[in-house]
MILONU-40089 format. One record per residue: residue in three letters; x, y, z of N, C-alpha, C, O in turn. Coordinates in steps of 0.001 Angstrom, whole numbers, plus 500000, padded with zeros to 6 digits. Example, Ala and Ser with C-alpha at 12.3 -4.5 7.8 and 13.67 -1.06 7.14 Angstrom:
ALA513190494310507800512300495500507800513200496700507800514236496681508465SER512850497750507080513670498940507140512900500030507870513409501138508039
***
This chain:
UNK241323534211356415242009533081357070241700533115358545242119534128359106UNK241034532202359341240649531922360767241688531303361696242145530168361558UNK241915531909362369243421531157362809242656530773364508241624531378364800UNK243142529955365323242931529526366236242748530320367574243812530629368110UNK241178530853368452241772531771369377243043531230370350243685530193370515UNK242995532418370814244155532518371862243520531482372893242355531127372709UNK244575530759374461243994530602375211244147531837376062244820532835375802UNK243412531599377115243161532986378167244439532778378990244937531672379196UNK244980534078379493245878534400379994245477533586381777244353533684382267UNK246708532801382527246927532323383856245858530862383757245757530136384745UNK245145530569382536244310529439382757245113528276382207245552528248381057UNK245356526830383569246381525372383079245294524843382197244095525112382269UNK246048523857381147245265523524380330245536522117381472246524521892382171UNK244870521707381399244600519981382333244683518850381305244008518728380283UNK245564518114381737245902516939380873244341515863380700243388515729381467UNK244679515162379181243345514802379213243822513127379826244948512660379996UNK242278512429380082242666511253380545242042511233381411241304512184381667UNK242129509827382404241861509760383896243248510076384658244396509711384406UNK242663510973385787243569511622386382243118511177388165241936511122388506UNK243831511001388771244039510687390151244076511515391353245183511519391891UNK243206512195391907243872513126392804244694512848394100244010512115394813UNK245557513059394526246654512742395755245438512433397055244451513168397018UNK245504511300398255245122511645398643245945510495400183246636509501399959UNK245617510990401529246199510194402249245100509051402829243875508956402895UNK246313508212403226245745506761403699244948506991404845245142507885405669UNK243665505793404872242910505865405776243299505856407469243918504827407739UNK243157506451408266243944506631409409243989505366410244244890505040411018UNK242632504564409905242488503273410656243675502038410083244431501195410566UNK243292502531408838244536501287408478246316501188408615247231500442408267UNK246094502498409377247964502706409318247953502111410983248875501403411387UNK246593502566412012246643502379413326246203500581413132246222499991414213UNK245899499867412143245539498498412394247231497768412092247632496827412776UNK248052498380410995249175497677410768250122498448412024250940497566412284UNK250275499024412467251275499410413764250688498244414727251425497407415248UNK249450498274414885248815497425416043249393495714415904249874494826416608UNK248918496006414316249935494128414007251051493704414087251382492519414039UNK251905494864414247253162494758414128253953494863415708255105494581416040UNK252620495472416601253465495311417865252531493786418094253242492995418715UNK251749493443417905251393492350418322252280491076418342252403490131419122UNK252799491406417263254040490480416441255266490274416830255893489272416488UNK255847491391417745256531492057418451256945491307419808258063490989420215UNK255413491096420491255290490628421627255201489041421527254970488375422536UNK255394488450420266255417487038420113257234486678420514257576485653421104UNK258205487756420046259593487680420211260240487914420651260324489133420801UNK261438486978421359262907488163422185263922488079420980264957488727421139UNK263794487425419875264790487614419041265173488997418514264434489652417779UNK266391489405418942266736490929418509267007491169417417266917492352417087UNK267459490145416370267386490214415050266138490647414243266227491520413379UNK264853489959414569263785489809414015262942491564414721262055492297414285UNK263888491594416044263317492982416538263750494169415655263058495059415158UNK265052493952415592265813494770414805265224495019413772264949496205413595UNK264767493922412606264489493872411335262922494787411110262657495202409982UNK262030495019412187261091495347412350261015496888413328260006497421413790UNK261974497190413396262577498574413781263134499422412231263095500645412095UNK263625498465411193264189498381409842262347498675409060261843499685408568UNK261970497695409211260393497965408714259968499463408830259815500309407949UNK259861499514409846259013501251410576259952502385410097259390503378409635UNK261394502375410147262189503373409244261633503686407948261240504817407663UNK261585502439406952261454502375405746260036502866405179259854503295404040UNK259100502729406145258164502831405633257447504366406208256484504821405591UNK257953505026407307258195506300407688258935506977406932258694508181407012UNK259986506622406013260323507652405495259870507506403511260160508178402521UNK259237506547403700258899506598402439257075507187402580256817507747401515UNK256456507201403051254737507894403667254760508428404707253813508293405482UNK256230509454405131255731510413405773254558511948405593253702511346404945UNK254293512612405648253659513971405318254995514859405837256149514684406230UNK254134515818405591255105517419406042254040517582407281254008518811407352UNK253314517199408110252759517488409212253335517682410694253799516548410816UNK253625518291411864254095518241412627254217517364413220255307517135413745UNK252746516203413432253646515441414413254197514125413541254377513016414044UNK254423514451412176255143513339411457256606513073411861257369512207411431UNK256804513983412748258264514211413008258761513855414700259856514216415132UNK258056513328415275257520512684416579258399511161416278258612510450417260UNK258781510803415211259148509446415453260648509414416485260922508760417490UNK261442510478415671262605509995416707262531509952418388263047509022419007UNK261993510804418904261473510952419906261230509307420441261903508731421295UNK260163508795419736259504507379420037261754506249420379262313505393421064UNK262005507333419156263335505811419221264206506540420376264826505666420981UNK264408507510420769265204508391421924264042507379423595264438507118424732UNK262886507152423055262061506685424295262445504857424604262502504260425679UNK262624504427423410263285503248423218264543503089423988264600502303424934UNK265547503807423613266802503608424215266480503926425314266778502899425924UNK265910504893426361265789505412427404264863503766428267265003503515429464UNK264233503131427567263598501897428296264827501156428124265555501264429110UNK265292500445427205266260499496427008267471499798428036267997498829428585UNK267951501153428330269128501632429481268026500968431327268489500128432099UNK266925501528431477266076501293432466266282499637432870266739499216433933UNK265795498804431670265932497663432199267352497237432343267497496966433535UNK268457497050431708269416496859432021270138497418433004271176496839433322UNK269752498688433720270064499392435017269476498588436086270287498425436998UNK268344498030436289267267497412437120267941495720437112268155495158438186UNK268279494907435539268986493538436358270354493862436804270972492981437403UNK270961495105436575271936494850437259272194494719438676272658493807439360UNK271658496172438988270908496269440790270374495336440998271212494543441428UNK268866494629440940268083493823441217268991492238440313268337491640439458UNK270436491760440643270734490459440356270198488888440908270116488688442120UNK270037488391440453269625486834441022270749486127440830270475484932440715UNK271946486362440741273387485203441085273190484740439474272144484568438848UNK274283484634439137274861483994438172274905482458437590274786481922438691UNK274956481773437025275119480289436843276806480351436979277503481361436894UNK277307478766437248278746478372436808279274478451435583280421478823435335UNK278399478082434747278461478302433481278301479920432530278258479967431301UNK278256480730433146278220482256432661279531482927432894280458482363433476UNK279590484115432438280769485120431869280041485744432713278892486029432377UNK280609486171434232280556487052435055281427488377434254282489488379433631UNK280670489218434515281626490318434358282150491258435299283231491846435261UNK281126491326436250281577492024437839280960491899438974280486490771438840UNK280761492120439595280108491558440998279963492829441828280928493374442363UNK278917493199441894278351494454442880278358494023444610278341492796444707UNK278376494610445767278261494464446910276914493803446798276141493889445845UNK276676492822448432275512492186448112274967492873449392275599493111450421UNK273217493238449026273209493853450323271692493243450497270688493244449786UNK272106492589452128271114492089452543269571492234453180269192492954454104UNK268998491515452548267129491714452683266349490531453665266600489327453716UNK265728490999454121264713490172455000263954489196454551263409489223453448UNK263844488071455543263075487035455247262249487073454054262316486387453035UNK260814488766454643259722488517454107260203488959452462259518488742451462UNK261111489409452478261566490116450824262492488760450146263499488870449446UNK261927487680450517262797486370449824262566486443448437261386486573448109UNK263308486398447654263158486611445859263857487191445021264163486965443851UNK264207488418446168265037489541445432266087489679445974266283489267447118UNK266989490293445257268511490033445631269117491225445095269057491472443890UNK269780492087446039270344493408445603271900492999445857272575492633446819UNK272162493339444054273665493303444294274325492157443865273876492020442727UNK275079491281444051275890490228443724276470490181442085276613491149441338UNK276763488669441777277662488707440389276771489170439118275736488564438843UNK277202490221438393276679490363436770276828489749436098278050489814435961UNK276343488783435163277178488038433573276767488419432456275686488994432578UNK277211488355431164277007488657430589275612488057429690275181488582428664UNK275250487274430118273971486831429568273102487163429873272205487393429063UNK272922487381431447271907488602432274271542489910431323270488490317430834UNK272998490402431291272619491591430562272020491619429319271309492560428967UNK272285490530428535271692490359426816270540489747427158269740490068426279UNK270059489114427865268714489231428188267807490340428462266926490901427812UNK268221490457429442267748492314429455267877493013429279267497494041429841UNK268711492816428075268465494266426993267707493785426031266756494510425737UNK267827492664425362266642491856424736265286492240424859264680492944424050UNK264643491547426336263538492273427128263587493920426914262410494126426616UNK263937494616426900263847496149426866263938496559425489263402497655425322UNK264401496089424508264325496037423099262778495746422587262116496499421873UNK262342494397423158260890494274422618259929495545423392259081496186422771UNK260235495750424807259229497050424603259373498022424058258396498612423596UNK261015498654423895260947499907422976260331499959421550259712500877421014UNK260705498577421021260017498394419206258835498655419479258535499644418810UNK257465498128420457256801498315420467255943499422420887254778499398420491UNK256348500421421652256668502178421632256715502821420561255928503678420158UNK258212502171419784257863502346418159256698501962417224255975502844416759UNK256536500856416984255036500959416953253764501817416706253047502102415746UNK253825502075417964252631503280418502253328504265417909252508504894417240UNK254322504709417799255025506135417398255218506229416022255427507290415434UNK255129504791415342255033505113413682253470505499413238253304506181412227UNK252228505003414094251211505578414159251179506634414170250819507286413189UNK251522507118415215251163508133415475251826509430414060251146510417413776UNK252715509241413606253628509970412534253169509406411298253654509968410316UNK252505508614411089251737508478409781250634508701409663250321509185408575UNK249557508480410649247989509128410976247869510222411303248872510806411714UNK246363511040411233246152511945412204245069511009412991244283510207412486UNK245218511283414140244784510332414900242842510910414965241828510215415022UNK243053512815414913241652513050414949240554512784414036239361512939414294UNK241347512130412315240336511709411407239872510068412059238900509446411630UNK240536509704412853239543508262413125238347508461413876237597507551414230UNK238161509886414149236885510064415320235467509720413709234297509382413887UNK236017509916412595235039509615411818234134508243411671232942508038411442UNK234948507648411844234382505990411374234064505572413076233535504474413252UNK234296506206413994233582505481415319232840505409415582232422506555415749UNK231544504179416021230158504143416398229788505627417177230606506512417428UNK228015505650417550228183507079417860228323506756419647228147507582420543UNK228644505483419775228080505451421566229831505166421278230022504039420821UNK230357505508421357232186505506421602232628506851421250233793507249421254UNK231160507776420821232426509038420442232995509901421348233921510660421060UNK232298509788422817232902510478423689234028509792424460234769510359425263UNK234061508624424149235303507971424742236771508137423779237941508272424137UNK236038508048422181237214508459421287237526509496421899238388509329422762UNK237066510709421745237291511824422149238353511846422855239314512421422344UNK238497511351423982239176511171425536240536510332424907241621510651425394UNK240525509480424052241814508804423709242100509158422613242908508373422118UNK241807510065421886242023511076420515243264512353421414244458512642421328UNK242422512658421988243243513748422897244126513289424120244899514102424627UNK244007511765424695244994511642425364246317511042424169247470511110424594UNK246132510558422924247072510056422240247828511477421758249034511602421971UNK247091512501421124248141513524420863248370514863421768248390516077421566UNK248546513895422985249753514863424147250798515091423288251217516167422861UNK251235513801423042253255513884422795253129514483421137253775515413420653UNK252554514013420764253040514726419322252987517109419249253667518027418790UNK251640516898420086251443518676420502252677518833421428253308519886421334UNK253070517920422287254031518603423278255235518445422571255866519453422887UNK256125517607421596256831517771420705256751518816420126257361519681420755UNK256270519214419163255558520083418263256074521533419208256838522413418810UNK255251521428420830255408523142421173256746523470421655257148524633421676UNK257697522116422182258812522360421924259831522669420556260580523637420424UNK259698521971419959260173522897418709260000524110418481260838524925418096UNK258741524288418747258372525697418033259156526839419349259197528024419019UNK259639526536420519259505526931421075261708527292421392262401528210421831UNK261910525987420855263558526134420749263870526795419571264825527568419651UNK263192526673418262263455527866417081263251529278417987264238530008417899UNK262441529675418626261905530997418487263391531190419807263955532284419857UNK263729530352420498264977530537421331265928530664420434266744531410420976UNK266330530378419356267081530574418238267236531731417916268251532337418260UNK266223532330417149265939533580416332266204534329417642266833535338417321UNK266023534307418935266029535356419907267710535621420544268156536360421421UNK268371534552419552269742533963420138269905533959421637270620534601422407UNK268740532751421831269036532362423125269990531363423069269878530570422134UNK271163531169424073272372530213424152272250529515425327273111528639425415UNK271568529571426182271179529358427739271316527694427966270423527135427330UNK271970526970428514272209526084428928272056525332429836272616525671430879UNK271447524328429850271516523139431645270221523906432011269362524230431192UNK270192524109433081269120524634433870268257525762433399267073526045433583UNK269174526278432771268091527945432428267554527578431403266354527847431353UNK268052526961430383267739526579428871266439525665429537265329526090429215UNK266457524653430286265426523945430491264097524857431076262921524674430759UNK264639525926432051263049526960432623262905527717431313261733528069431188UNK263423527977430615263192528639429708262561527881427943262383528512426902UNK262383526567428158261911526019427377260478525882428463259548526539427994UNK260186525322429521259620524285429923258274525279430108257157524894429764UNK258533526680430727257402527397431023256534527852429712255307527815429793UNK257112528244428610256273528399427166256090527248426541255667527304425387UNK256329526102427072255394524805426618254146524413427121253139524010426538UNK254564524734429133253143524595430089252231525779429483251060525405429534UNK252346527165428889251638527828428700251411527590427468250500528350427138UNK251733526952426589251175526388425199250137525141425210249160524883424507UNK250813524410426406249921523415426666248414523805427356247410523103427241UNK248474524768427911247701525738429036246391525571427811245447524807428012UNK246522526455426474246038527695425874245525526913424561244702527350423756UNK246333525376424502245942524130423364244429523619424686243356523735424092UNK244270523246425849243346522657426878242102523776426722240974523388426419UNK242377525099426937241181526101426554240769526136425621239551526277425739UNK241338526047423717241010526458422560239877524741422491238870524650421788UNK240256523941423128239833522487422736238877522295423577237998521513423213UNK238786522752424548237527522689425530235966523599424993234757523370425038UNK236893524754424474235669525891423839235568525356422580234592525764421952UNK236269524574422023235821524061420467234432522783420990233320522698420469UNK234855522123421884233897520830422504233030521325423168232112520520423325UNK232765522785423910231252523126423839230762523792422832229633523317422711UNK230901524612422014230662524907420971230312523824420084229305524202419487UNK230650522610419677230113521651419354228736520462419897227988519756419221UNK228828520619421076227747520332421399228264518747422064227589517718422053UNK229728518929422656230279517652422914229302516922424618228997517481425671UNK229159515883424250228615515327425710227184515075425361226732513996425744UNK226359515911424676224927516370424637224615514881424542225400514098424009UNK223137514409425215222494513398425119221513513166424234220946512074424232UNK221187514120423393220075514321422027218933513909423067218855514201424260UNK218014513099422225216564512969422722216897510957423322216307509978422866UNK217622510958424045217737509917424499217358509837426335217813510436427310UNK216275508746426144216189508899427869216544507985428351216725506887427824UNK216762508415429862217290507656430949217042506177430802218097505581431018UNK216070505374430523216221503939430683217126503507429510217803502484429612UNK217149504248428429217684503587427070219551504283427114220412503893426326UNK219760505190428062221164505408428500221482504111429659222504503428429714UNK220669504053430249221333502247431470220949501651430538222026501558429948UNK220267501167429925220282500108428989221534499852428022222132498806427767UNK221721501124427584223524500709426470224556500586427734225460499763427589UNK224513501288428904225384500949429553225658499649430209226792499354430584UNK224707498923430342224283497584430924225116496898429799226273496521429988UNK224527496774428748224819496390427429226152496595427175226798495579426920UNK226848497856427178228337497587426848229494497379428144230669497600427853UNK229264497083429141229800496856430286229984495068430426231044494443430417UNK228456494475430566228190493221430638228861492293429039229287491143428938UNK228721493254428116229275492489427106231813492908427170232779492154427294UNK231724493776427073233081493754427517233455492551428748234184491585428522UNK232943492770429785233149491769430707232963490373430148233497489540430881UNK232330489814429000232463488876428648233493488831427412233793487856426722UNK233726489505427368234804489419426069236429489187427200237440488532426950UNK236192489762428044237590489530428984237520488261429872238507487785430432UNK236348487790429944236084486038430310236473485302429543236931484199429840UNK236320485999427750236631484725426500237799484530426569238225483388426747UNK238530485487426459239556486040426230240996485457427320242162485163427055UNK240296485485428443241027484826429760240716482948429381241518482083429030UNK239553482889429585239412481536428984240257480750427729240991479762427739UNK239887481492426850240944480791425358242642480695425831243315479770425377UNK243175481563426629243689481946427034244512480644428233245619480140428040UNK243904480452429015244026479174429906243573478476429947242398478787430146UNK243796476719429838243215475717429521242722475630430655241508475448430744UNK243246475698431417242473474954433100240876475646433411240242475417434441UNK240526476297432583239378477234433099238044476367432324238223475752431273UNK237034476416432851235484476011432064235576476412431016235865477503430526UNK235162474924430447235330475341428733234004476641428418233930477221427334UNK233219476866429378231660477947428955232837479188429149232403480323428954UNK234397479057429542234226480990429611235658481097428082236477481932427700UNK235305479963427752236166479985426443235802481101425037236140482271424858UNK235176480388424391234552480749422824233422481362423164232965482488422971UNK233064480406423706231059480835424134230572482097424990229561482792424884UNK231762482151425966231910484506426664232481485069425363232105486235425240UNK233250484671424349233858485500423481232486485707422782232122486882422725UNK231735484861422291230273485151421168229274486020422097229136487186421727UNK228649485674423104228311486615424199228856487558424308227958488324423959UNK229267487868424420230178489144424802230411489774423732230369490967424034UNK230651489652422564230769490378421430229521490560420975229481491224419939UNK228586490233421355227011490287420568226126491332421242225246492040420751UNK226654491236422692226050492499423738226669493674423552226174494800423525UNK228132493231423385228468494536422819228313495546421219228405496708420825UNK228053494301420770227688495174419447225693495587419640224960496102418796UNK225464495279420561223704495542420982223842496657421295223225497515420664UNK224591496981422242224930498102422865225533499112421837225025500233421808UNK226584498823420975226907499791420138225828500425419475225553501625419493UNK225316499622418961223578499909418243222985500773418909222886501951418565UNK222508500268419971221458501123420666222073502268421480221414502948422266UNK223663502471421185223697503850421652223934504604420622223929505804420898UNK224178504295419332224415504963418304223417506226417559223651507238416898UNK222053505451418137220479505897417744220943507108418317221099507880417371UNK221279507740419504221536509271420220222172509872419738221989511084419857UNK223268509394418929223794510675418661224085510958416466224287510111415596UNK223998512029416398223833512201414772225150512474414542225777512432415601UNK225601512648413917226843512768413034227113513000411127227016512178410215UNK227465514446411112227862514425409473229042514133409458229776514253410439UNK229578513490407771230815513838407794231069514105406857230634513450405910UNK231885515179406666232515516060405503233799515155404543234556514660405378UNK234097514926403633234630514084403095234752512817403599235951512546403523UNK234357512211403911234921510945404397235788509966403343235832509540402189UNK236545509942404860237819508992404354237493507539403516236753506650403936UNK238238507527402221237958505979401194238410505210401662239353505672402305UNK238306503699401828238660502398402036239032501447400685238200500684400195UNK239755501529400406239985500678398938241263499594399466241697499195400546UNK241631499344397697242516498351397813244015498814398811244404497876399505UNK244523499604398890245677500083399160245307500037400980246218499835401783UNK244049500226401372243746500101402926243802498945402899244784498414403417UNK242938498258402387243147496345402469244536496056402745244942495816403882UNK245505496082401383246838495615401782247873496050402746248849495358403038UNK247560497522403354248547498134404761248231496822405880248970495949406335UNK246623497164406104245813496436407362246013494854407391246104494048408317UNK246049494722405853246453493656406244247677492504406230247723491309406521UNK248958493817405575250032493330405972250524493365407557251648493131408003UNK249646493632408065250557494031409924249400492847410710249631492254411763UNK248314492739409984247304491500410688248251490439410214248878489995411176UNK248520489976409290249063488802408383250429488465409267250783487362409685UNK251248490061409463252311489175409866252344488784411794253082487994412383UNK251202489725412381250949488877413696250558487557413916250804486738414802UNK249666487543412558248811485806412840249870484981412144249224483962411901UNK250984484789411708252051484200411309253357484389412426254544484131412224UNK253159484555412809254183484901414160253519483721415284253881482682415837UNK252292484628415222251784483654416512251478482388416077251535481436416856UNK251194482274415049251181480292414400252488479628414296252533478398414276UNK253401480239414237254462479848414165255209479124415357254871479549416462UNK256037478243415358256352477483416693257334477466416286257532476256416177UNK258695478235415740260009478012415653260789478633416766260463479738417199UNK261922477894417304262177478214418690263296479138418871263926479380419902UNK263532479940416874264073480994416722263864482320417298264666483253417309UNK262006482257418050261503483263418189262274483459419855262575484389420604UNK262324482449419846262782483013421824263709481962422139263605480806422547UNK265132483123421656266467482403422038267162482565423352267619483661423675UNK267206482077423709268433481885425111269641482152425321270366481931424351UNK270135482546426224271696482975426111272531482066427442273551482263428103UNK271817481343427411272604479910428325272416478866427617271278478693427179UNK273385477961427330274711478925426755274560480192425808273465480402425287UNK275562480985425590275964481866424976275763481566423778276673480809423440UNK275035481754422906275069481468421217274225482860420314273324483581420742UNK274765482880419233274181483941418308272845483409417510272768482528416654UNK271674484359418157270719484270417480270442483415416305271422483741415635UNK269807482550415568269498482077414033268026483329413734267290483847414574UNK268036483474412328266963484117411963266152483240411170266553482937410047UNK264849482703411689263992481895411396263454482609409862263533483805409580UNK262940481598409059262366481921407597261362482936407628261410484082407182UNK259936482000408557258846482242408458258388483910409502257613484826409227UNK258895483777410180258939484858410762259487486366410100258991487491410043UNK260543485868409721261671487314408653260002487551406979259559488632406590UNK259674486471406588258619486368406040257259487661406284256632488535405687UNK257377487127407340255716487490407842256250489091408367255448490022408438UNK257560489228408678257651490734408956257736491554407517256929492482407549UNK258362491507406439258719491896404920257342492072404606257104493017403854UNK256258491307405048254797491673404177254500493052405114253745493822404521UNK254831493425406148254417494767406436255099495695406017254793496886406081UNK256318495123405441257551496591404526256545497091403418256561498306403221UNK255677496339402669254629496591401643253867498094401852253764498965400988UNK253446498141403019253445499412403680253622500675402866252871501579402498UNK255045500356402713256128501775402219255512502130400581255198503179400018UNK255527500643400156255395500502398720253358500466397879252973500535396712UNK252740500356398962251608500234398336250714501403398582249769501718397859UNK251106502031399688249994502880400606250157504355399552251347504668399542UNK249521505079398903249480506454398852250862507217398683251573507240399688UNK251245507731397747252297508557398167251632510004398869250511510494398733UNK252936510505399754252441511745401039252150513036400120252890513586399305UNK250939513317400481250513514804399151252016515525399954252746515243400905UNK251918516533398968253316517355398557252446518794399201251355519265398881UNK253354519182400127252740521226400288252052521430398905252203520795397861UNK251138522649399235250165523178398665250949524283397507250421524512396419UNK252002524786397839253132525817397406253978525015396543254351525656395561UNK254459523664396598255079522895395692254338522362394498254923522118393443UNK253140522196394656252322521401393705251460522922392782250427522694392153UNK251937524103392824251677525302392295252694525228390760253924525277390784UNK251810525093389409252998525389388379252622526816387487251583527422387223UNK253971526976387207253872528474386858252866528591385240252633527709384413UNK252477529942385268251463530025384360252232530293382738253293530843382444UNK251320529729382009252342529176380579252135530922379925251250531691380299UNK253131531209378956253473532419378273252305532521377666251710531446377586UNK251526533849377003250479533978376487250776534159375321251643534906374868UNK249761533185374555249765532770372902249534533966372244248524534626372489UNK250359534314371436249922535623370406249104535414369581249254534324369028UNK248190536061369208247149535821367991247875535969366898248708536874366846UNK247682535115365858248385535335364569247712536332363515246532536193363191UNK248491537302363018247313537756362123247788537623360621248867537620360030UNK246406537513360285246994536777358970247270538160357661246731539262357560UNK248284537517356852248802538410356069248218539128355295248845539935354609
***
């Protein structure tokens, strides 16, 4: 009688089928829907619609976060929020322009007087209350959009986008790769740096607690600037390959002269009063030199890349729920988007707008779920099959 071998002892049997491996979202497409979403941002003072899109970036941060350090950088971004929103409302109060008859004064500061040539500004006089909901309004749309950048930054790693960049931008990525993750490393070395004050039961408070955080961050920050400098010569960062001097002024000519026309189009479309030539026609110019230039600096430099990041359906729909709901914002002409508080009235929340923000909640729901630690996704090894022996 032949009975079935054993399987081998610690080996998973793998489910049959098509199987999926975990993997995270493309870094460009999480930095194209943040980008749409502050764009979208800056179309509104409605605090509802701000609000609702502060509601967006929660939902979709905590549903595609990672376990990565600087995934945890967001509150920070909303602690930077409130800290702008207090700024401006500190600034109209000091800096008042008088009240209407028609407003809810609430107090009236000393007025203190300025010179001729400083005609405009006005330190001091009556507060109302519409002043202030204005400018906190105003300080609301820049903090969301802080947020923004800060849900980027906590859902990407910002250093996998150095992959997909032409090769004549990689030393500039470089420079805004590493100026973008200051705050998430300087987050990061504070933490690490108030636990280890923990475990040491440090209790130190106000002033000491602060020298005593602040100097093992500058020396973390110190020792992150050396390890990254010797990683970028060791790589061969800067090197010009076999590229010569006329064909380096030549891309530079090329991407200078074409930017400068993209900020002619751009100013042009921009204001009617200007020659219709610095409209559309600097935007096509200007984008054509610059992509000449991308070209011909690309030839210098080589580049492998080790897995490279997929683009599929799930990048399509992030990128282009945060494009979709800027270009619906800005087409939009409902005069929900920018309400007034003379008179005093409560916000309405426009359709099309509440619309066009909900297609970037999709976000939460379409993108990748966040791979799981390496230690969680470990399953234990199955009991070993006894051989049967037959009777």
């Amino acid at each position: 009688m032949r009975t079935a071998a054993a399987a081998p002892v610690g080996r998973r049997v793998m489910p049959r089928g098509p199987s999926r491996l975990p993997r995270a979202l493309h870094p460009v497409a999480w930095w194209v829907w943040a980008i749409g979403l502050a764009t979208a941002v800056s179309r509104t003072t409605n605090p509802l619609l701000l609000v609702l899109v502060l509601a967006v970036l929660g939902f979709v941060i905590a549903s595609r976060r990672t376990e990565a350090p600087w995934a945890r950088a967001f509150k920070y971004y909303l602690w930077m929020a409130v800290i702008v929103i207090a700024i401006r409302v500190v600034f109209r109060t000091v800096f008042a322009s008088g009240a209407a008859p028609t407003d809810h004064v609430l107090f009236t500061l000393p007025t203190v007087p300025t010179p001729h040539w400083y005609a405009g500004v006005h330190l001091g006089g009556p507060v109302s209350l519409e002043a202030l909901l204005a400018s906190a309004t105003d300080g609301l749309r820049l903090g969301t959009m802080l947020c923004c950048i800060g849900a980027a930054n906590a859902l990407a790693n910002p250093k996998r986008a150095l992959r997909v960049l032409p090769g004549a931008l990689y030393e500039l990525g470089v420079a805004v790769v590493v100026a973008v993750t200051v705050a998430p490393q300087l987050i990061e070395s504070v933490q690490r740096v108030r636990r280890a004050r923990r475990l040491r039961a440090g209790q130190g408070k106000g002033l000491r607690a602060l020298r005593g955080i602040a100097i093992p961050v500058l020396e973390d920050a110190l020792e992150r600037s050396l390890r990254l400098a010797a990683a970028m010569d060791s790589r061969g960062y800067g090197r010009t390959g076999t590229a010569t001097r006329t064909s380096r002024r030549v891309t530079g000519a090329l991407l200078i002269t074409g930017l400068l026309g993209l900020c002619a189009g751009v100013y042009g479309l921009l204001d009617p009063t200007t020659p219709h030539y610095l409209g559309l026609p600097a935007v096509l110019v200007g984008g054509l030199l610059s992509t000449a230039g991308l070209a011909l600096g690309g030839r210098r430099i080589t580049r492998t890349t080790y897995r490279p990041d997929p683009w599929r359906a799930p990048e399509w729909v992030v990128a282009g729920g945060g494009v979709l709901g800027a270009a619906l914002l800005f087409a939009s002409s409902d005069p929900g988007l920018s309400p007034t508080f003379q008179p005093l009235a409560w916000p309405t929340l426009p359709l099309v707008p509440v619309v066009a923000i909900l297609l970037a909640a999709l976000a939460g729901v379409v993108a990748p779920p966040p791979v799981a630690p390496a230690a969680s996704r470990v399953t234990p090894a199955r009991a070993p099959v006894r051989e049967q022996v037959p009777a």
